[in-house]
FITOR-299514 format. One line per 5 residues: number of its first residue (from 0); their letters; for each residue x, y, z of N, C-alpha, C, O, CB. Coordinates in nm, 4 decimals. Glycine has a CB too. Layout:
! FITOR-299514
NUM> a> X,Y,Z,X,Y,Z,X,Y,Z,X,Y,Z,X,Y,Z ~ ...
//
This chain:
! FITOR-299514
0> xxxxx> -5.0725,-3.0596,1.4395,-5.1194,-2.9273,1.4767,-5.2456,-2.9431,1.5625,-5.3226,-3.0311,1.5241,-5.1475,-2.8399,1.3498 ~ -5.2859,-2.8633,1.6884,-5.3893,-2.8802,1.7316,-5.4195,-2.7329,1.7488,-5.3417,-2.6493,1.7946,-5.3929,-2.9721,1.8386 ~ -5.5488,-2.7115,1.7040,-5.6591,-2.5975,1.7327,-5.7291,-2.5884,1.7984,-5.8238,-2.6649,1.7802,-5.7260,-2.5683,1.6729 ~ -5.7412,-2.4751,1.9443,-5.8485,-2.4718,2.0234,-5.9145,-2.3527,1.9841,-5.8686,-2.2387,1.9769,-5.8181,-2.4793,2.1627 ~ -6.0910,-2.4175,1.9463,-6.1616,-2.2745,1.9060,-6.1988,-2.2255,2.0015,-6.2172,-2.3086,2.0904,-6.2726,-2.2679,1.8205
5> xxxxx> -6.2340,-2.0628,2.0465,-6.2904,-2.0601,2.1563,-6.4240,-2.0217,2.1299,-6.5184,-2.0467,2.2049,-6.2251,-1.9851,2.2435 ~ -6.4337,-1.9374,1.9817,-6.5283,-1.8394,1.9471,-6.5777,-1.9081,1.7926,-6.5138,-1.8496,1.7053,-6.4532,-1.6712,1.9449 ~ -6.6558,-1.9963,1.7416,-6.6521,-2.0444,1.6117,-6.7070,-1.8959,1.5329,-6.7185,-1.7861,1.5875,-6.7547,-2.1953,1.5926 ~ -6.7323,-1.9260,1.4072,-6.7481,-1.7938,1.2876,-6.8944,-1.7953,1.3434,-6.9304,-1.8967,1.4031,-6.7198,-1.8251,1.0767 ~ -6.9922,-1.6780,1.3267,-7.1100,-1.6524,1.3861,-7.2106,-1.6587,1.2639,-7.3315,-1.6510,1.2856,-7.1065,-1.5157,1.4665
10> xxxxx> -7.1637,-1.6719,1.1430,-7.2429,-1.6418,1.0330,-7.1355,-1.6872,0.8913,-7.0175,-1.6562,0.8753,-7.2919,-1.4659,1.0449 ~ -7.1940,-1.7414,0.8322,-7.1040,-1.7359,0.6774,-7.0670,-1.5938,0.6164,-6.9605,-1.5590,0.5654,-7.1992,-1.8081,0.5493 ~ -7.2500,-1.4803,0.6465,-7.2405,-1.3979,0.5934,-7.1827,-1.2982,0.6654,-7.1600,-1.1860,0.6201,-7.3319,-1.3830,0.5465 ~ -7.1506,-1.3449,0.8079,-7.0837,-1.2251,0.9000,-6.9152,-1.2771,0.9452,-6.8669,-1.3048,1.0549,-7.1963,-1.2019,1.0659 ~ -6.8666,-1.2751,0.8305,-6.6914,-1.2929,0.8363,-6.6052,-1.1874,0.8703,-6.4827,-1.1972,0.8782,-6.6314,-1.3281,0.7045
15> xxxxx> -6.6841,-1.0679,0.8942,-6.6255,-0.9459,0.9060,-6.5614,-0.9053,1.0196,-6.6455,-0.8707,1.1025,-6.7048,-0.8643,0.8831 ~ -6.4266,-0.8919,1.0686,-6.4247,-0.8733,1.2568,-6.4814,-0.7683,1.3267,-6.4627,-0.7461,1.4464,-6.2853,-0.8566,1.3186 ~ -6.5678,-0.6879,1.2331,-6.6664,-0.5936,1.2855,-6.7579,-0.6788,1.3856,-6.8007,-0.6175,1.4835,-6.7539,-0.5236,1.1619 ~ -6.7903,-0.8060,1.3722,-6.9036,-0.8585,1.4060,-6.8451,-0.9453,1.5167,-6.9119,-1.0384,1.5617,-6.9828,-0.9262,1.2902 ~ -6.7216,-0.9181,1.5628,-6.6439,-1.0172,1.6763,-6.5590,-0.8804,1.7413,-6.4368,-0.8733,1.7539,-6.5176,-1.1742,1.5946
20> xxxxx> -6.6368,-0.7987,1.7701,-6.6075,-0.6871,1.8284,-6.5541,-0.7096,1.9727,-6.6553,-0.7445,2.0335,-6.7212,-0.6051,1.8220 ~ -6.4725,-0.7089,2.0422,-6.4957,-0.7138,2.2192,-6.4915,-0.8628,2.2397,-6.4611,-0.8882,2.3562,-6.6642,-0.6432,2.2885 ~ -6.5052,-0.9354,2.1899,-6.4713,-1.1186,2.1772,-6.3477,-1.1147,2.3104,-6.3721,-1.1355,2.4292,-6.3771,-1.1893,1.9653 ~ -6.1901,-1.0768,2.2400,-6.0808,-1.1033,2.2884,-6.0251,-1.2342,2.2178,-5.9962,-1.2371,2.0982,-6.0967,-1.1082,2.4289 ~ -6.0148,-1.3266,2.2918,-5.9051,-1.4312,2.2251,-6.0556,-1.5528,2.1784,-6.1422,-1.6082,2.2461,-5.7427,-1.5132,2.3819
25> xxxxx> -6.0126,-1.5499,1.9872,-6.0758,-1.6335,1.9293,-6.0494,-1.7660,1.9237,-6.1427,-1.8451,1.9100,-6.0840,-1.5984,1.8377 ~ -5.9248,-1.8075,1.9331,-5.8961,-1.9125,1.9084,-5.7122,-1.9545,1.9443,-5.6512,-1.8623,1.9986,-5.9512,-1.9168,1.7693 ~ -5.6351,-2.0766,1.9177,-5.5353,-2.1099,1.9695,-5.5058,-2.1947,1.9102,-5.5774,-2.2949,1.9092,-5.5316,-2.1263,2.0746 ~ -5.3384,-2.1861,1.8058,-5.3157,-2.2830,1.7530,-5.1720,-2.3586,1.7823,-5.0683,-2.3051,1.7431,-5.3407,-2.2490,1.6361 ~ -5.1700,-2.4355,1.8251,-5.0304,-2.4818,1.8392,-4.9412,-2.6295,1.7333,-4.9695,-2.7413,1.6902,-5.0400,-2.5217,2.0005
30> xxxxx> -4.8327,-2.5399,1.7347,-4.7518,-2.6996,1.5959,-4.6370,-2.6845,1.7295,-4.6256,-2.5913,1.8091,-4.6557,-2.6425,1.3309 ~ -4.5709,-2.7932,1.7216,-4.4401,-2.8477,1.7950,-4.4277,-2.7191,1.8950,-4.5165,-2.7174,1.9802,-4.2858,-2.8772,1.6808 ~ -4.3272,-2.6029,1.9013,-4.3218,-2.5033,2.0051,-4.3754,-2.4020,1.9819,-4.3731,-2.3109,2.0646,-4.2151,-2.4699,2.0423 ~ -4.4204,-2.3934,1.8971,-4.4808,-2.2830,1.8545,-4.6520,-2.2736,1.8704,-4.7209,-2.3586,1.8141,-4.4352,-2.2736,1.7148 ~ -4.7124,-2.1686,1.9479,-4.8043,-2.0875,1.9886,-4.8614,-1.9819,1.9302,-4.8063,-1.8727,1.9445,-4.7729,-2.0538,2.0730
35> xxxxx> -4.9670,-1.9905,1.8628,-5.0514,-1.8337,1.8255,-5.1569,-1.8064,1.9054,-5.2249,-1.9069,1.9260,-5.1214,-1.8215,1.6781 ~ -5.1999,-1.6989,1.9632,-5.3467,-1.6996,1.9893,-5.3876,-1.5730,1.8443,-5.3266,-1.4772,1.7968,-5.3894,-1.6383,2.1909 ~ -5.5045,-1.6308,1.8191,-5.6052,-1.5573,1.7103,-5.6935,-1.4791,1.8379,-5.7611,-1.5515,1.9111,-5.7188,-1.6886,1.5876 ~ -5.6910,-1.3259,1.8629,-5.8041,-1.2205,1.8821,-5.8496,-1.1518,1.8002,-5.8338,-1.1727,1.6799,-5.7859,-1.1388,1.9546 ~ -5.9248,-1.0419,1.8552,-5.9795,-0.9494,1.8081,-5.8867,-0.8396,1.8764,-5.8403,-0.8622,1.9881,-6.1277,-0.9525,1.8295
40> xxxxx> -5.8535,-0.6943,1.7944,-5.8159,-0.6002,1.8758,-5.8776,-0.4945,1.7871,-5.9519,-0.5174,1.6916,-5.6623,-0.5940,1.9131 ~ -5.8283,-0.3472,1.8406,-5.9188,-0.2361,1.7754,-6.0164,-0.1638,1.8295,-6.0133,-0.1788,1.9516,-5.9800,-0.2778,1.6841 ~ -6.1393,-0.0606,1.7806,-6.2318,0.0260,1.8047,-6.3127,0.0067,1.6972,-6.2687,-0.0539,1.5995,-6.1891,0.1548,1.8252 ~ -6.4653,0.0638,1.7002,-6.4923,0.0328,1.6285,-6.6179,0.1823,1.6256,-6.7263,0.1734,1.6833,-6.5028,-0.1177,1.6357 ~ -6.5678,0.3293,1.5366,-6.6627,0.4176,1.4968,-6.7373,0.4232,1.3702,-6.6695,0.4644,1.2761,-6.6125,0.5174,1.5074
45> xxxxx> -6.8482,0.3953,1.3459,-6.9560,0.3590,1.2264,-7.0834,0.4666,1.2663,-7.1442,0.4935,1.3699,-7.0150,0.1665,1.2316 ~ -7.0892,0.5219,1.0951,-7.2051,0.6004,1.1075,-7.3310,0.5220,1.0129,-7.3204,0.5266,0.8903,-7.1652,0.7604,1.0551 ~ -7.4302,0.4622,1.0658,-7.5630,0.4306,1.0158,-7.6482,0.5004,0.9008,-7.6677,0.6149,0.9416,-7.6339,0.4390,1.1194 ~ -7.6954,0.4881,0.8026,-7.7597,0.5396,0.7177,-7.8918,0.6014,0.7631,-7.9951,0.5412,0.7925,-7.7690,0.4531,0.6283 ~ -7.8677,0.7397,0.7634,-8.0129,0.7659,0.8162,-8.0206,0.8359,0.9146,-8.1205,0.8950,0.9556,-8.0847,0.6620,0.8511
50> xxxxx> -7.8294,0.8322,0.9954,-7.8740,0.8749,1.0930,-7.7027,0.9936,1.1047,-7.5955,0.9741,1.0476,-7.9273,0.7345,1.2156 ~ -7.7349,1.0887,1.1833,-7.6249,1.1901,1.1353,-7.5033,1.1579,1.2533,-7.4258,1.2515,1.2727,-7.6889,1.3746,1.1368 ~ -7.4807,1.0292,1.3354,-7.3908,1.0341,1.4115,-7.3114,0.9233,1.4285,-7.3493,0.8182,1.3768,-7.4322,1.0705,1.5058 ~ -7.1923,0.9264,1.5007,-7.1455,0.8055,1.4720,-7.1365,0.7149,1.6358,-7.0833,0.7597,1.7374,-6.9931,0.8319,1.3854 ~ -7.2213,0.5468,1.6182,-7.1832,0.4794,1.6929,-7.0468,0.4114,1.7602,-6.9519,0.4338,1.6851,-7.2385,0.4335,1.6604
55> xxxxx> -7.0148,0.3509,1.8539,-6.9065,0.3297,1.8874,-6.9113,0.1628,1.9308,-7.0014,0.1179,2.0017,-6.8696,0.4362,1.9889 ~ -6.8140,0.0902,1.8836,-6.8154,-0.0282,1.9645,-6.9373,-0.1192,1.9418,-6.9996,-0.1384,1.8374,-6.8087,0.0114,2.1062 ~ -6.9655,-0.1949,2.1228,-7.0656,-0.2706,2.1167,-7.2072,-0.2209,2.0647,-7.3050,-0.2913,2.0398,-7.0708,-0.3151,2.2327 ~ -7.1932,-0.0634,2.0525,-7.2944,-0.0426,2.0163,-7.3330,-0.0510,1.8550,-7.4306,-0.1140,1.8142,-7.3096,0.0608,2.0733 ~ -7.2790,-0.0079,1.8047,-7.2361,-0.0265,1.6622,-7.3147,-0.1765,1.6014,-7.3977,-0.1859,1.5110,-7.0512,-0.0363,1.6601
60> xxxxx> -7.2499,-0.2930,1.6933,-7.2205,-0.4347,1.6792,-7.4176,-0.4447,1.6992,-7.5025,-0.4777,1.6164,-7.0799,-0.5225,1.8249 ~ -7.4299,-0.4063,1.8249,-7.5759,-0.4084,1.8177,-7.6885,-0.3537,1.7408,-7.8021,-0.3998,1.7293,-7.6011,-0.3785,1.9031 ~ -7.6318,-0.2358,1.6847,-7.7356,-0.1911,1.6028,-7.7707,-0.2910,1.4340,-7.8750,-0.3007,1.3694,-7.6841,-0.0264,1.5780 ~ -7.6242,-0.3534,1.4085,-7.6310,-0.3589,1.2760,-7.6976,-0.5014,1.2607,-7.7613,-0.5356,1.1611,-7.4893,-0.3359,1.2055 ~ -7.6707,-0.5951,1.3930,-7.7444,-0.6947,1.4651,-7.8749,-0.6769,1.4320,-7.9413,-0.7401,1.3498,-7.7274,-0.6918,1.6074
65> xxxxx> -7.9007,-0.6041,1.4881,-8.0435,-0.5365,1.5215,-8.1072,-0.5084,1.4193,-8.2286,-0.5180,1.4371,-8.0445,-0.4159,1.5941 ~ -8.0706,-0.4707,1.2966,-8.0874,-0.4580,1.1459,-8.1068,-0.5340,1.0755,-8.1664,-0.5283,0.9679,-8.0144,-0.4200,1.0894 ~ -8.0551,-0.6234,1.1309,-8.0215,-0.7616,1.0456,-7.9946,-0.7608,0.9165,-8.0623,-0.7939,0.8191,-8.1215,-0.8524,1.0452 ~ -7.8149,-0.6908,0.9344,-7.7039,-0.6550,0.7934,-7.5959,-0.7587,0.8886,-7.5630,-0.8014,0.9992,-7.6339,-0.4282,0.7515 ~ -7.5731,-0.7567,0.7327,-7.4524,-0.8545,0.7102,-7.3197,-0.8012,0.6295,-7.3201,-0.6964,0.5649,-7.5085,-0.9783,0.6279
70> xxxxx> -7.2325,-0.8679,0.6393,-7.0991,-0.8440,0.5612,-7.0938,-0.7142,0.4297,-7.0142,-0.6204,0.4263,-7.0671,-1.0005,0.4877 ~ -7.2040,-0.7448,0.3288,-7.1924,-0.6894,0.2397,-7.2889,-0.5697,0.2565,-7.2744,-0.4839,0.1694,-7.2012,-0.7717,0.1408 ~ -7.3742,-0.5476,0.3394,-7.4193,-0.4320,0.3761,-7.3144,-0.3176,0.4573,-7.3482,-0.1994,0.4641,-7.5319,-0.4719,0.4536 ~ -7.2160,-0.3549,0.5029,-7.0867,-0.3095,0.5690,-7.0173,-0.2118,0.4855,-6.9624,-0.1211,0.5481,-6.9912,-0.4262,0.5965 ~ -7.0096,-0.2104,0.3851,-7.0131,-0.1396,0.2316,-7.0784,0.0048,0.2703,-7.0173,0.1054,0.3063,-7.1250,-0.2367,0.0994
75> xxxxx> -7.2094,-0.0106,0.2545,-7.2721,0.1156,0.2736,-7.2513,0.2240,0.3588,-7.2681,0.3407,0.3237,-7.3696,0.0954,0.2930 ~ -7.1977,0.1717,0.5243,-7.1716,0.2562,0.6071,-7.0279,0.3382,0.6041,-6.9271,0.3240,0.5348,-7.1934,0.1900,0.7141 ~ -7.0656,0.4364,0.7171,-6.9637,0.5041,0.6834,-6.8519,0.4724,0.8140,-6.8922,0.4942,0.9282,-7.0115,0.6591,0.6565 ~ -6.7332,0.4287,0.7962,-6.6619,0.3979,0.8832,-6.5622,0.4575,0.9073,-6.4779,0.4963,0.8264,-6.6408,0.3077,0.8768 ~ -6.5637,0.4735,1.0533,-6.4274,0.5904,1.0683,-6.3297,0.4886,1.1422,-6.2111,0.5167,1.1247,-6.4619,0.7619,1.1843
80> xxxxx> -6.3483,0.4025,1.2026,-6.2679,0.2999,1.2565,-6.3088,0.1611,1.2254,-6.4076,0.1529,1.1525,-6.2625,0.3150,1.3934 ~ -6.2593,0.0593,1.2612,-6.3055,-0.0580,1.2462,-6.1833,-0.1523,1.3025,-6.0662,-0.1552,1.2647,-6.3512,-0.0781,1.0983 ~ -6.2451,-0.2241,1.3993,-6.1454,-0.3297,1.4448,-6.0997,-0.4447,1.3519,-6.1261,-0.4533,1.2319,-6.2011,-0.3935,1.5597 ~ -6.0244,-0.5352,1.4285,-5.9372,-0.6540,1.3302,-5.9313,-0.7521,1.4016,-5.9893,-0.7506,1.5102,-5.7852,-0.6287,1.2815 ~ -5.8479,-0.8812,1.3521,-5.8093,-0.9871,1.3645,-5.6805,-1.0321,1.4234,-5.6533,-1.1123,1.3341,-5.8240,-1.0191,1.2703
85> xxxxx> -5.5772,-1.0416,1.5086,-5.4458,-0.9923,1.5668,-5.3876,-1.0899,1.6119,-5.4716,-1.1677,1.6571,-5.4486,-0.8967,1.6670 ~ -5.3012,-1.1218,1.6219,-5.2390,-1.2430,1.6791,-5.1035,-1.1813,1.7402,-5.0465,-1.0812,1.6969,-5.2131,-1.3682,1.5604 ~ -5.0576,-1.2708,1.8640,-4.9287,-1.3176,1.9810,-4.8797,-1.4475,1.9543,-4.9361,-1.5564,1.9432,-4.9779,-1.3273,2.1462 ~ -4.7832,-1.4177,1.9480,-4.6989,-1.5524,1.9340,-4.5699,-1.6082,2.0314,-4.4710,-1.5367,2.0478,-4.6399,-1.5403,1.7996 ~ -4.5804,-1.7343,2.0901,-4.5247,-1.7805,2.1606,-4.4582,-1.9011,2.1436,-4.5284,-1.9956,2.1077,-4.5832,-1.7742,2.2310
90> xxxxx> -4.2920,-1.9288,2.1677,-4.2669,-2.0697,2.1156,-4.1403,-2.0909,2.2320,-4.1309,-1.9872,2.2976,-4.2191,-2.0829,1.9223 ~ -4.0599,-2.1747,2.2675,-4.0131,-2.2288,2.3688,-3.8611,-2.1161,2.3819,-3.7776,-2.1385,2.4695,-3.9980,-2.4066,2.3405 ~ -3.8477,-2.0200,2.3010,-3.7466,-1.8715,2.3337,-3.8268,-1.7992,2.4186,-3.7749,-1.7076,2.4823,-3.7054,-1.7609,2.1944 ~ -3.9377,-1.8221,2.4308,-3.9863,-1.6866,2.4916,-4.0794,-1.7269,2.6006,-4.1587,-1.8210,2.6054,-4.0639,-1.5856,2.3822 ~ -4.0497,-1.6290,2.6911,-4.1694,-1.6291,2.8218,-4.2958,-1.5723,2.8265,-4.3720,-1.5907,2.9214,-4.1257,-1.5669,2.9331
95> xxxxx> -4.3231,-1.5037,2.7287,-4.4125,-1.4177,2.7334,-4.4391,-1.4131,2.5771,-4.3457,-1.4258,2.4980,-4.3704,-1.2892,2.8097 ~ -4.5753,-1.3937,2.5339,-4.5847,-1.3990,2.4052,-4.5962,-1.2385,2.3251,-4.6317,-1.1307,2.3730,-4.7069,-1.4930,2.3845 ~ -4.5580,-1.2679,2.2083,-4.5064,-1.1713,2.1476,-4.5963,-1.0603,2.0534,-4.6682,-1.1365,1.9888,-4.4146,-1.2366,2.0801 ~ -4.6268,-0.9377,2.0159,-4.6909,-0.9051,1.8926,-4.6265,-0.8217,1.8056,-4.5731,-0.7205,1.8509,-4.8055,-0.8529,1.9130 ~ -4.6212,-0.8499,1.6705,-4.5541,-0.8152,1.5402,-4.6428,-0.7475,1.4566,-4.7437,-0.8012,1.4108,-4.5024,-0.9321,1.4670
100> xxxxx> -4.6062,-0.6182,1.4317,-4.6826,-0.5104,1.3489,-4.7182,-0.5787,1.2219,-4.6398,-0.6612,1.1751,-4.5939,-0.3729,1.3178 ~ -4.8432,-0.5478,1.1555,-4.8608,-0.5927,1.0128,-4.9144,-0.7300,0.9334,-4.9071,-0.7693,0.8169,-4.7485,-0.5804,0.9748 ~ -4.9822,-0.7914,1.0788,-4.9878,-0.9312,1.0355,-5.1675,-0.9219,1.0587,-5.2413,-1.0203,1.0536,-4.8771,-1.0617,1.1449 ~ -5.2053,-0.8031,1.0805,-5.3950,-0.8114,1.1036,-5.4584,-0.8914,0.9686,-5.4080,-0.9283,0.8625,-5.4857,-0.6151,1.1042 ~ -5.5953,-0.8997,1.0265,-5.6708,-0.9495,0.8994,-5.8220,-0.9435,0.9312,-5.8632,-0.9511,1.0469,-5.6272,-1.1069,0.8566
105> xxxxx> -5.8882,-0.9321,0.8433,-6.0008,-0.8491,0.8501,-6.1170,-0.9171,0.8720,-6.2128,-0.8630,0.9271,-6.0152,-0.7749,0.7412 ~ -6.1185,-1.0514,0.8274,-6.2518,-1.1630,0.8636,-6.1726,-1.2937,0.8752,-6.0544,-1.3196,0.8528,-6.3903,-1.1815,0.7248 ~ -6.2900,-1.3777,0.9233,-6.3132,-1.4672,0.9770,-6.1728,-1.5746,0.9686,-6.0711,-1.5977,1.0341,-6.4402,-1.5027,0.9243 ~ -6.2669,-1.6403,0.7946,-6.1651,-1.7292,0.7782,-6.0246,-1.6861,0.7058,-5.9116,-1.7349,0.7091,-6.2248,-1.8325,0.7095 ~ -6.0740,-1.5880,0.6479,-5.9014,-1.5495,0.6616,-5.7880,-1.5214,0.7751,-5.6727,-1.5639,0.7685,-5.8878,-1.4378,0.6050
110> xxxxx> -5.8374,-1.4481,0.8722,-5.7310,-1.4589,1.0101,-5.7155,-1.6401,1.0393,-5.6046,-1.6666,1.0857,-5.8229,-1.3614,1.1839 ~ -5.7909,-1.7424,1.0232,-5.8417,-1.8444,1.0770,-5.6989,-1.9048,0.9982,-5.6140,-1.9730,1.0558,-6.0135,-1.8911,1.0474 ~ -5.6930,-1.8583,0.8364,-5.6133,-1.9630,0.7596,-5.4824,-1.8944,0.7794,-5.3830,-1.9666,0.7868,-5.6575,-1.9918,0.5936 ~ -5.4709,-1.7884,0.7871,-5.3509,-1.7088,0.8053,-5.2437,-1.7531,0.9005,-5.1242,-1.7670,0.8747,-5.3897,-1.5844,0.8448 ~ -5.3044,-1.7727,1.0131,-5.2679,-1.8279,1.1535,-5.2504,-1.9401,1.1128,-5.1411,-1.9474,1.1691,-5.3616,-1.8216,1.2735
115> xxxxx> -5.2594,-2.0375,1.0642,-5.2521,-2.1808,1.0232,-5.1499,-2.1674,0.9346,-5.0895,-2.2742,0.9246,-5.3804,-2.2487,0.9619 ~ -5.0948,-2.0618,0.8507,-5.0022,-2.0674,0.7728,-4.8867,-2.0203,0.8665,-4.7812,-2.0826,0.8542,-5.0305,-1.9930,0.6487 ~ -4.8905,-1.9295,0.9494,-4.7758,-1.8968,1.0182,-4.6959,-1.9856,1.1166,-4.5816,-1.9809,1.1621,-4.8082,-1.7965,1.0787 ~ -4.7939,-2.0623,1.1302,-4.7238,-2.2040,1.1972,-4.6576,-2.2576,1.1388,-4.5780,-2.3182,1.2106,-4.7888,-2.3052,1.2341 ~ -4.6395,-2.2749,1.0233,-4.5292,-2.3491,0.8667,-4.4424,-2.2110,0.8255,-4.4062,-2.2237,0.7085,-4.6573,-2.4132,0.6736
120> xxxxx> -4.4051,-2.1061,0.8723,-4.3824,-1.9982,0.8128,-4.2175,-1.9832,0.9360,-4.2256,-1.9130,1.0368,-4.5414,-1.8716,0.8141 ~ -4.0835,-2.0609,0.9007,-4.0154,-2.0781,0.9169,-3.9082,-1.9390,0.9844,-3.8511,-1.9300,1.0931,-4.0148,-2.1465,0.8237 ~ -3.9138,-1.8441,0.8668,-3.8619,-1.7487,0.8616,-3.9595,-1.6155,0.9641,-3.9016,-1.5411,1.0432,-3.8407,-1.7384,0.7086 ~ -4.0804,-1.6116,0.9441,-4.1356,-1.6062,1.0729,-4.0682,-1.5813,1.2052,-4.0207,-1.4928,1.2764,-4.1888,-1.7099,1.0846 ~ -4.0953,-1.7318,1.1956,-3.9954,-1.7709,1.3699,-3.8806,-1.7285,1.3780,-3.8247,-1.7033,1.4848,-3.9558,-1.9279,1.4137
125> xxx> -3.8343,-1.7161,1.2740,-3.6601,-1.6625,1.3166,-3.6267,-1.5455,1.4031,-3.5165,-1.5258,1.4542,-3.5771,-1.6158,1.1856 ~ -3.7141,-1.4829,1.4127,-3.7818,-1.3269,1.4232,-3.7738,-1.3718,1.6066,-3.7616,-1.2811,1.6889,-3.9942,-1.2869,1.3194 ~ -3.7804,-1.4847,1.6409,-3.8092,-1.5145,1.7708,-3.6763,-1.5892,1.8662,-3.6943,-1.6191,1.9843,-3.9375,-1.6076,1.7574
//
């Protein structure tokens, strides 16, 4: 199996894909024909404590930056959207790579191990 990272995790305590907002493609894993890319996809509306409105996006990403909160402070806010973790998949059937409803994931190393499992995930591929 070989892994190309593009984007490593930014924090232990920031596993959240709130915090890999606007990234795009995290990473790339390939076994024999088979191809994943790991992104980010999504929006991201969050309302701040304190304050009566809701941020959007990079801005969001910057404020909480800017705060210096982490994962478990993520809790407190109030979220009306929140982006994810997403993957395309490509293997020697296809020209173009593919995306399959239902396979998001919400931080770091979980999209990270997930993707590493779908490469061994047989029945998966059949799908292709």
């Amino acid at each position: 199996m070989e892994i190309e990272i593009y984007v490593d995790e930014i924090d232990k305590r920031r596993q959240n894909s709130f915090w890999y907002y606007g990234i795009g493609e995290i990473a790339k894993f390939v076994k024999n024909d088979r191809t994943i890319l790991m992104s980010t996809c999504g929006s991201i509306r969050v309302k701040f404590l304190n304050e009566g409105f809701y941020k959007k996006n990079d801005q969001s990403v910057y404020t909480a930056m800017e705060m210096e909160l982490f994962d478990d402070d993520l809790d407190s806010l109030d979220f009306n959207e929140c982006n994810w973790f997403d993957y395309l998949y490509k293997n020697s059937k296809n020209v173009d790579y593919v995306d399959i409803e239902g396979d998001e994931r919400f931080t770091y190393n979980e999209a990270f191990a997930a993707a590493i499992g779908y490469l061994d995930d047989d029945k998966l591929w059949d799908n292709f």
